[in-house]
Every structure is written in C-alpha cells, then in structure tokens.
N, C-alpha and C positions, 0 to 999 in steps of 0.2 A: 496576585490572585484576583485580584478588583477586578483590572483590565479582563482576564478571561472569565470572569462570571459576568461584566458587564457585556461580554461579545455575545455570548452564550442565550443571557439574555433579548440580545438587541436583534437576536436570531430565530429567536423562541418558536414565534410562529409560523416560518417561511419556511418553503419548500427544500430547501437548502437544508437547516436543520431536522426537517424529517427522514430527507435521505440519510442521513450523518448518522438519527437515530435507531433506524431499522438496520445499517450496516453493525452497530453497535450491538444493536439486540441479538443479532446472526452469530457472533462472535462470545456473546453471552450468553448461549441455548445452554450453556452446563448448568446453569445457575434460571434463567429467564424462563426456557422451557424452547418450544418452539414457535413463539409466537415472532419471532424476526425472522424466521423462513417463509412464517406463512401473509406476511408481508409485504415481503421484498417483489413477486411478481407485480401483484397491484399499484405499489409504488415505483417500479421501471415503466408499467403502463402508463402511469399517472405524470411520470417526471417526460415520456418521449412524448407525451401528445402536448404538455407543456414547450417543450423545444421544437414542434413541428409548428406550433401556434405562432410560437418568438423569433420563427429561424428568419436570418436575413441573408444570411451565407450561406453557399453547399461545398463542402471538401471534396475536392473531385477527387483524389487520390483513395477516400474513405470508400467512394462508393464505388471506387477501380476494386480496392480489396476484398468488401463482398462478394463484388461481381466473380471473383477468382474463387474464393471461398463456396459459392455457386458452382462453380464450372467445376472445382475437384467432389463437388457433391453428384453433377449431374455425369461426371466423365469416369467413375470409380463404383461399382458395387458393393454399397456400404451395407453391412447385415443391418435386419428392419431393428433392432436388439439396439442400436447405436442411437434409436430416433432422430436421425440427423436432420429433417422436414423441422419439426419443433424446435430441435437446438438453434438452427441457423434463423429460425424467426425470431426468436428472443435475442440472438445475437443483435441482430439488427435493429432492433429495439435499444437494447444494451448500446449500441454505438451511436444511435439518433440519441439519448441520451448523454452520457459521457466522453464521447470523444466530440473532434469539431468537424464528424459527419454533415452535423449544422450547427451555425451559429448565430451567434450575434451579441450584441454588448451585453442586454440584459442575460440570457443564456449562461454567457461565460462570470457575469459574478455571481450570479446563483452557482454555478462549479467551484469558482473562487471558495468561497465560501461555505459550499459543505464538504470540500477536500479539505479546507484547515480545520474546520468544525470535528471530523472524525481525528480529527492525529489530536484535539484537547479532548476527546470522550475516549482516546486510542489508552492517553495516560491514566486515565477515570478507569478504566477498565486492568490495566495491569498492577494499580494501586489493590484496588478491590479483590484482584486473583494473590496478590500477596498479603493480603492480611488474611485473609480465609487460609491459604498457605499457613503463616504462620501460628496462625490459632488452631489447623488441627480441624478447620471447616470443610475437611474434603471427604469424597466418598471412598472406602475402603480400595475399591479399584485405581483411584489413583494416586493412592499413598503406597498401595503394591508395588505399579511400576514406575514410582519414580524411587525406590526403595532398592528395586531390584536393576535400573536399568538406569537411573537417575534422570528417566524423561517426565517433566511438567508439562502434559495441555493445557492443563486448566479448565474454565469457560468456556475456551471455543470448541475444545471435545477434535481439535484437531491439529495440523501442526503450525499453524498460522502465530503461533503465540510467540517463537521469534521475530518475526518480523514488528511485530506488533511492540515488544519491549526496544524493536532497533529502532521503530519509528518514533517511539516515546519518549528513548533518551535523547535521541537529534531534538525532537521539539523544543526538549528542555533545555539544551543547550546554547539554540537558537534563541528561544524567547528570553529566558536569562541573561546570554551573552548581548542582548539589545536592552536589556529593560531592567536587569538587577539595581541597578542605580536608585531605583524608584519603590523598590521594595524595602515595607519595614524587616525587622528582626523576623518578626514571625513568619513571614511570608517566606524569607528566606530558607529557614527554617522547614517549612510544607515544601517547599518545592527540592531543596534535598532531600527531605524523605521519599519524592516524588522518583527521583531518581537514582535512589535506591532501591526504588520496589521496583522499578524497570529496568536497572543492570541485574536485577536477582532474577527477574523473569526471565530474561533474554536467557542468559546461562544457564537456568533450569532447560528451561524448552530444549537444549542442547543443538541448536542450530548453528552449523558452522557460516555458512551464509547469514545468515543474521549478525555474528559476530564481526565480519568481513564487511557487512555492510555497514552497521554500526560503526566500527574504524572509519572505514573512507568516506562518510557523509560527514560525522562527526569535523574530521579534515577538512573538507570542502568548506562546511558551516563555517569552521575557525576564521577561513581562508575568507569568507566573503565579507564576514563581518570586520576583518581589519587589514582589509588589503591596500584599504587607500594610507595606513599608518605602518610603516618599516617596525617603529618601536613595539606597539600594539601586537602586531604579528607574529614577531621573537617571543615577546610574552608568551602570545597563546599558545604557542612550539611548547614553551618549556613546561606551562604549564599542565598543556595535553600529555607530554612525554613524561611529567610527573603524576598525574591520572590514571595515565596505565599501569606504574608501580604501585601504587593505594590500592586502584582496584585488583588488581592481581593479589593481591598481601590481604585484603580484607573480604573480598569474594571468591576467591579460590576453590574453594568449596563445591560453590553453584556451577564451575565450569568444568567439573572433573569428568562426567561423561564426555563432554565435547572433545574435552584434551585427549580422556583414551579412544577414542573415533579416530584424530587423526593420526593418536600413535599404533594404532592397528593392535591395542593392546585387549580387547575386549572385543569378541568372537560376536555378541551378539546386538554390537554397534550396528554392521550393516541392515538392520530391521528399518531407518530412516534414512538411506543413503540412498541418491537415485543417481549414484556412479554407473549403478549397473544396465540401466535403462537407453542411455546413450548411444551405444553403438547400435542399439536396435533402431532407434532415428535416422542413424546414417543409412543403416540398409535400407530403411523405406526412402528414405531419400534417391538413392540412388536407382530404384525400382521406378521411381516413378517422380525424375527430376524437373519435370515442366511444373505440373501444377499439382503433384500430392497425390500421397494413397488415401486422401478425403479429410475433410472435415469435420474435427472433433474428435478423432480418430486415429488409435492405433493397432496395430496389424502384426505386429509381431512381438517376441519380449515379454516380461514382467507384465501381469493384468490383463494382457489381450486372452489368455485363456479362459480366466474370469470374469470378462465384459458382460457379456452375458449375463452372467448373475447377479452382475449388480447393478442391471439397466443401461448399461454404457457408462457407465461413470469410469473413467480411465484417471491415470496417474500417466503421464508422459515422461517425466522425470527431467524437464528442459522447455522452458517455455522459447527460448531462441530457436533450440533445434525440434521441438513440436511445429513453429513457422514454417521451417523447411521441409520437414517430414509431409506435413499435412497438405498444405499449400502449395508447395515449390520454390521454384523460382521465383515465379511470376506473386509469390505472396510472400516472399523475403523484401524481391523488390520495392513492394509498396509500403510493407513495414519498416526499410530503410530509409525512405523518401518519409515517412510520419517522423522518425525516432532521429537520425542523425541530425537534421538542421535544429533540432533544439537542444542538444548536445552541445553544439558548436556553438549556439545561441549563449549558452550557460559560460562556457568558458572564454568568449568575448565578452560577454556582460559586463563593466564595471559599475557595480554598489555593492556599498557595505547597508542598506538596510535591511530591514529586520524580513522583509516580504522576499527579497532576494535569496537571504541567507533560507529560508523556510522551503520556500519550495525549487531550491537547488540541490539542498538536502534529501530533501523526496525524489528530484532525478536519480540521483545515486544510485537511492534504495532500488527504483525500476529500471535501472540498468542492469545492477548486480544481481538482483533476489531471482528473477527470472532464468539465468540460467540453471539453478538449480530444482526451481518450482514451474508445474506446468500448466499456469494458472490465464495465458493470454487469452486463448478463446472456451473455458470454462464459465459459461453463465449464469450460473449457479453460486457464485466465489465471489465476496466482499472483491479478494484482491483483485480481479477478473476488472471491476468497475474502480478500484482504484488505480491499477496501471494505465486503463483510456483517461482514467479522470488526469491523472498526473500530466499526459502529454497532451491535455486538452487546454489545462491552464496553462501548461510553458510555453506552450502556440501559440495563446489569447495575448499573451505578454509581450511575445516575440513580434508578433503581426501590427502589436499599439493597439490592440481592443481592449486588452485589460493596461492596465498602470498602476505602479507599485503603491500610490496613493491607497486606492482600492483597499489597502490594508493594513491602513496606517491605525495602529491601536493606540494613539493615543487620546485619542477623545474618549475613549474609555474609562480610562487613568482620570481626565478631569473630570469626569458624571460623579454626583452622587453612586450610592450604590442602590440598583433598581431603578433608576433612574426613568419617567414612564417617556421622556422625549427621547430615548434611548430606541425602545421599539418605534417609534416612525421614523428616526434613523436606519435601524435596520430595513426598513420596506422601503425606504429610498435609495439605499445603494441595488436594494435588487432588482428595483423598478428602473435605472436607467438606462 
C-alpha cells in the first residue's frame, strides 16, 4: 500500500494524474454527480494541445485512419441527428491525445503514467461501489434491479463496471504477484479485501466479457511474471486453478445472473446482450465494403431507430465489427497495422517484471472487451481513451521510447511516506 500511495502521491500534480482523475470522476457520476463529464472536454483540450506542444513523432498510419474516418464521413449521408462534424473533431482530439498520433518520450510517460494511475483509482472505485453495496448505500433503483435481474452498475450508472472490476482484479494480481514479498500483514490483509470487492463487482455487473477477460489476462499476468522459472509457473497453474474453486464456492452468488445469461435460463437476460446487434454490422458491411456506412454510425438494427432521440448516441454492439461496419476495409486495415504488431510484441517479449506483467494484462482486456462493447470510436467513453491509451503505451515500449524502468515501483517502497522529494520525482520522469 506505501509503494501506491507513494506513486499516487509522486503524481499528484501532473497532468497525467489529472486525466486519471476526471476518467475516475466520469465513472463515479452515480455518487460524484456530474462534474467528471463536465470536465473531460476541457481536459482532452488541455491534454492534445499539451501533446501537439511535446510531439516529436507523427504516426502515419494514425493519421491514414482519420483520413478514412473522413472519407466515410464525406462519401455517406449521415442524418445531421448523428453530429458526425463534431464527433470526428473530438475524435481527433481524442487521438492527438491518446494514441501515438504523436509522440514523444516525454508524451508517452505522461500516458505511461495516467493509464497505470486509472487501473489503482479503477480498484479505489470498485472498493467504494462495494461497501456502499454492502451497507445498503444505494438508491432504491438500484437495489430494484439488481434484485430482480441481479445487474449492479453502481457509480458508473452504466455497464462499464465489469470491465472496471476485470481490470481491478488483474492489477491486483499483478502488483501482488511482484511485490507481496514486501508487504506487512496488514497490507496484505487491504489488498485481499481489495480483491474481494473486485471479484464481487465484476460478477454483480453480470458481464460475461468481463469474466472472459478476467480469466485470460489474469493467465497472461501468471505467465509473465514467472515464465523465466518452470517451478514458479507450475505453482502459479495450480494455484490459479485452485482460485477458481474458492471463488466459485465463495462467490457463487455474485455470478448467478451471468451463469443464467449463458444458460439461456432467464428470458429477460438478453436486456444486456449485444449478440443481437452483430449481424446488423455485417450487413452494413457488406453494403458498403471500402470505406463504411460512416462514422460513428449505425444504420440498421437495434438503436438506429432511436438515434435520433437520443442525439446519436448509438450502441454498436462490437467495437471490432463497428471498425468494419463504419469504416471498411480500408479502416480495418489501419486498425490491423496499430493492434497486431503489439500483439505479437506482447507475446515475444520476455520479462517477468512487474511493468510487463501490468500492461500485458491491459492488452488482453483491449483485445477481448471490445468485441462485445462498442466503445472504439465513442468519444464520449472513459473506455474510448483507455483502448488508444493502452496501444499508445505498448507502442512506446515496443518502438524503445518507453522502458520498463519507467515503472519501476520501487523507490517508492524506500521513500518515507509522503515523502516531499517524491513529488520532484514524479515531474522528472514526466519531464524527460
């Protein structure tokens, strides 16, 4: 607990931990109100003209994909209802920002840095939605339907809250399975309660993706932290494969809507399922295979008859297949050439450190979470700036701009606590 209060702190006042906290805030409007919505514009203002100041690099491939994102805006008659003029400015915003649009060393640890920053305020946040949970702290509405339907939003007031317990319990896993060594009794102690309150959220939320995700990052985490030791690795097999028994036998409970979703036993499961949504993708796809029935945009299916009323705000139901739908080809292709080489980065990589294991884990999740969520070019959506963010730092890693140093938590571990040469640490790694 030191080491991440001491980060937290060593962060406090950089830009990096402001982004961290208004994604934070956005996700806590159940409880916060709305003051992390009505900050977030200001701060993507604030963070692109920061990265246009700092860029040394241009991703040409980034600015291929606008260009396409462009062209299915200019070559498609999108109803004025969709504001797709607007969306696509913030978009590009949103990517001079978070992705490596542009870069540069200093750029990419300020990302470093507020993408680890959100996944320790991710666990702060599902901590908080479970004691309020357990205390009986919620509003009538949604003690209704998690009564009647057994779904928990919580805070976010939407369905973001698995991902949010999937990304929580990896963290834990991760920074535990690197640093338990060093923790007292008590600490040990907070940080299983920690993820307890995050296996309880995930499985309220009743997100099957979340769970899916969870599993296989979870995997991956084990795998990086002790792939360089045979022994180590058996270990962690048996002991993940005895994890799932405990928590099955002790959380059972929290997963029982999910379970009846997949056993088709509960009629009024498909209310969060975006099974249905899918083939209407394929048909805009196939309508219009080059470059898309437009950006930000759907056209048939589920919600395109109520676009309209609700400003364009769409649910896609696939952020993979919203790529092709929307885009085409020609904006698969570009999001192939960003996503696959850091993929392939990931599972060539050998280190067992703790920065590896962390943000190999978050690959996972933005590989898997998006085929069922359709949140890629949604700019509007925490997850929207954490998917570019995610393949912004596996790039920086990948290319040698970032280095796993970059995140070494142990000088945390030796500072006092509050330590004040802590904060000019923190403004030196984001000043280099």
């Amino acid at each position: 607990m030191k080491i991440l209060i001491n980060y937290l702190y060593a962060h406090f006042w950089s830009l990096s931990f402001l982004c961290a906290f208004v994604f934070f805030a956005m996700d806590m409007s159940g409880i916060m109100g709305p003051i992390g919505y009505q900050l977030y514009y200001p701060i993507l203002g604030l963070t692109a003209i920061y990265c246009l100041m700092h860029s040394k690099k241009i991703g040409w491939v980034f600015v291929a994909y606008l260009g396409v994102c462009l062209l299915s805006y200019m070559f498609n008659d999108i109803p004025k209802y969709y504001r797709t003029t607007e969306r696509l400015i913030v978009f590009a915003g949103l990517l001079v920002s978070f992705s490596n649009l542009v870069n540069s060393r200093r750029i990419a640890l300020m990302r470093l840095h507020l993408f680890h920053t959100f996944c320790i305020l991710s666990t702060i946040l599902v901590v908080i939605n479970y004691i309020m949970f357990a205390t009986g702290q919620i509003n009538s509405s949604q003690a209704s339907t998690y009564q009647n339907i057994g779904l928990y939003t919580g805070s976010t007031m939407n369905n973001e809250m698995g991902l949010l317990g999937a990304v929580s319990i990896m963290f834990i896993i991760a920074f535990c399975g690197k640093y338990i060594k060093t923790f007292s009794k008590i600490e040990k102690i907070i940080m299983l309660g920690c993820l307890v309150c995050a296996i309880s959220m995930m499985g309220m939320a009743s997100s099957r993706m979340g769970l899916i995700c969870t599993l296989l990052s979870v995997i991956f985490v084990l795998y990086k932290l002790n792939s360089k030791n045979p022994k180590k690795l058996l270990g962690a097999a048996v002991l993940f494969v005895i994890g799932i028994f405990v928590v099955s036998s002790l959380f059972g409970d929290k997963f029982r809507f999910m379970m009846a979703k997949n056993a088709n036993q509960i009629e009024s499961a498909d209310v969060s399922s975006r099974d249905a949504t899918w083939p209407f993708r394929i048909i805009e796809f196939k309508e219009s295979p080059v470059y898309g029935v437009g950006f930000a945009r759907i056209k048939y299916g589920l919600g395109a008859d109520i676009a309209e009323e609700l400003g364009g705000t769409i649910e896609s139901g696939s952020g993979w297949l919203s790529v092709l739908s929307q885009t085409g080809l020609l904006g698969a292709a570009c999001i192939l050439i960003i996503v696959l080489p850091n993929i392939v980065y990931l599972f060539r990589h050998r280190s067992n450190s703790y920065c590896a294991a962390w943000y190999s884990g978050m690959c996972v999740m933005f590989v898997m979470q998006p085929i069922s969520e359709g949140y890629i070019t949604t700019v509007g959506a925490v997850l929207c700036c954490l998917f570019w963010l995610n393949y912004s730092v596996i790039d920086s890693f990948r290319k040698g701009v970032l280095r796993e140093e970059d995140l070494d938590l142990s000088v945390y571990k030796q500072s006092k606590w509050f330590d004040r040469r802590l904060l000019k640490l923190g403004k030196t790694k984001n000043k280099k």
